[in-house]
N, C-alpha and C positions, 0 to 999 in steps of 0.2 A: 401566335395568338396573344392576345391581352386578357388576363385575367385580375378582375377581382376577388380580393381575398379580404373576409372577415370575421378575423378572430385579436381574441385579446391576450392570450397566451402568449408573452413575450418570447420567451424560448421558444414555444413550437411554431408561434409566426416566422419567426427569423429562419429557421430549418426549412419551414416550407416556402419562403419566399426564397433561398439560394436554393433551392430544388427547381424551382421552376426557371430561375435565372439559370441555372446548370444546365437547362432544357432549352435554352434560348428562346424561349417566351420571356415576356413583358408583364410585372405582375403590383399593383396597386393595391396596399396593404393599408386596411382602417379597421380601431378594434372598436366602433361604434356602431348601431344600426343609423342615426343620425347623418353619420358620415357618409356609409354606404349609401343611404339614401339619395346623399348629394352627388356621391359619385356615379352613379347609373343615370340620374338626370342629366348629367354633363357629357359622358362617354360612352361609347356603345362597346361594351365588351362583347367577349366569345363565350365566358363561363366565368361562373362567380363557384366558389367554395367558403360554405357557409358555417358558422357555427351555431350551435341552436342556444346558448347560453350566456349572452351580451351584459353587460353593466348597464345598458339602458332599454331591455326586453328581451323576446325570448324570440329567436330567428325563426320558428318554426312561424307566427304569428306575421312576421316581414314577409318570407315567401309567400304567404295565402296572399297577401294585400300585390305582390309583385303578381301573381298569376291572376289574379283579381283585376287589374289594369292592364290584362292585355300584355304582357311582357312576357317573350318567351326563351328568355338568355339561358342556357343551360344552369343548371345549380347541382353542385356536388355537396351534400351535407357531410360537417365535418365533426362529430360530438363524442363527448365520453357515456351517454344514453346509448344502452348496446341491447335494452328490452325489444323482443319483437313487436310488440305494441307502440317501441319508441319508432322503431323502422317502420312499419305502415304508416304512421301517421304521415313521417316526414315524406315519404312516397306519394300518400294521399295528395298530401299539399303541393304538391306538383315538379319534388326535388326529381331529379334523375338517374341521381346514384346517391350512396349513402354508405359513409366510412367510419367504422369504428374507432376512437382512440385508446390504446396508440399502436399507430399503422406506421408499416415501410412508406419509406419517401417513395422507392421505388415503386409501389404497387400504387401510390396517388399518381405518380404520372403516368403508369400504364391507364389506370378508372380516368383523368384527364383527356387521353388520347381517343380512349374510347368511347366516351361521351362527345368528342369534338367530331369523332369519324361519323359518328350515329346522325350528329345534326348536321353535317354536311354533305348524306344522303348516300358514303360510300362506306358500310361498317365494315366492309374486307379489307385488313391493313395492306394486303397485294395490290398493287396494280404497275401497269404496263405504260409507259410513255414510249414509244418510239425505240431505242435501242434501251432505254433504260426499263428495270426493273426495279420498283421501290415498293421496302417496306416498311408503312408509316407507324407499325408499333414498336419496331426495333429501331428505330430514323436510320435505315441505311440503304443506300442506294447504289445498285451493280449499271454499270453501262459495258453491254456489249458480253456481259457475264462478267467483268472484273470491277472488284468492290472501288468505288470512289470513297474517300475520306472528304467530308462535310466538317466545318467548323461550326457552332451551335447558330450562329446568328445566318448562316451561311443557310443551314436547316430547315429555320424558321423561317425564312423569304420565301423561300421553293416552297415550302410548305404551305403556306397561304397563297401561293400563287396556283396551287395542286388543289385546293379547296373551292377553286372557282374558275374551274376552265372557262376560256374565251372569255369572261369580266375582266376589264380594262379597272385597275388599283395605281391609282395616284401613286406619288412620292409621299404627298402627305400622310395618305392612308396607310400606305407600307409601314412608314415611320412609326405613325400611334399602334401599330400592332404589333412592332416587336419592340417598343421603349416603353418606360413609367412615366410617370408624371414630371420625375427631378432626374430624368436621364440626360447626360448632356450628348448631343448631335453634330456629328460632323457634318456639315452641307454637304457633301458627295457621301457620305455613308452607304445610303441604297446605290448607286450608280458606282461602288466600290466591288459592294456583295454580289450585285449584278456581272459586274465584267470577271470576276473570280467565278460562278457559276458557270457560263459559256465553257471558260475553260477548262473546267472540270467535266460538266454533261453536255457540250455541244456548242455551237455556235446558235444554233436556233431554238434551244430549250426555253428561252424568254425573249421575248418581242417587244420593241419598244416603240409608243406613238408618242412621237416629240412635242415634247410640251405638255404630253397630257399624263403618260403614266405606261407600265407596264403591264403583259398578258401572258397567261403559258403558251409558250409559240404552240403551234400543231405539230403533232405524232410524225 
């Protein structure tokens, strides 16, 4: 996944932006609504994590104007407003979770995974591919019942690939979804993490139409 994150807390940005790099997602950090603004025009993220208290407004007033225009990118509110009055609102205005500071990093990427499972129509972190058994809140994956070891970026591929069975994802697309902005790319990167997958989960766990992009093979 590729996430936007906006917050201006230098120290807790920097902890939650290696959490989520720890995670092998993809995560663009601005501590302005200005910014964020420009950044949602430009990219199409997976989940934004927001702060409700910016040096140029108050986040809660951004989300209204984002669910206002028809945008429906998941949003995890990130703030030190811990009143239940603070929570309803932020709810109201169309966030879809909402974390008190100051929280585990660990408990942000479980509330991440599950807000990503929710919008991608499968909230049961089990499921079944073929000999494999994965489970997306722990990211581990059994083939045949004995555990495979995944490397994070290795994670993230299959994972977006698991997110949209039978959709055909570019190179391109793959790319933007597990780099930043200023990540630098190797031209074969996807086509590395691909031939490493096969032979970890299978030979036909991903499918590939030449020229065009990658699919979760079939079951």
């Amino acid at each position: 996944m590729r996430l936007l994150l906006i917050e201006d807390d230098t120290v807790l940005g920097a902890a939650v932006r290696d959490q989520i790099a720890a995670d092998g997602q993809s995560v663009d950090w601005v501590t302005r609504l200005d910014a964020a603004g420009d950044a949602l025009r430009g990219t199409a993220y997976d989940l934004v994590l927001l702060d409700l208290m910016l040096p140029d407004g108050r986040g809660i007033v951004f989300l209204r104007a984002l669910r206002a225009r028809g945008d429906v990118t998941p949003v995890i509110i990130l703030t030190a407003l811990d009143q239940v009055s603070d929570r309803i609102e932020g709810l109201n205005a169309g966030a879809d979770d909402y974390l008190v500071k100051p929280f585990d990093l660990a408990e942000l990427s479980a509330r991440i995974g599950s807000v990503a499972r929710r919008y991608s129509g499968n909230p049961n972190p089990i499921i079944s591919h073929g000999a494999l058994e994965i489970d997306l809140a722990a990211r581990s994956v059994l083939r045949d019942g004995k555990a495979v070891a995944l490397t994070a970026r290795e994670w993230a591929l299959f994972e977006a690939l698991l997110a949209r069975p039978g959709q055909l994802l570019s190179k391109a697309q793959l790319e933007e979804k597990l780099y930043a902005f200023d990540a630098e790319i190797e031209s074969n990167t996807i086509e590395v993490h691909v031939s490493r997958l096969r032979k970890k989960l299978g030979a036909t766990v991903i499918e590939t139409e030449r020229g065009m992009g990658y699919r979760l093979g079939k079951p």
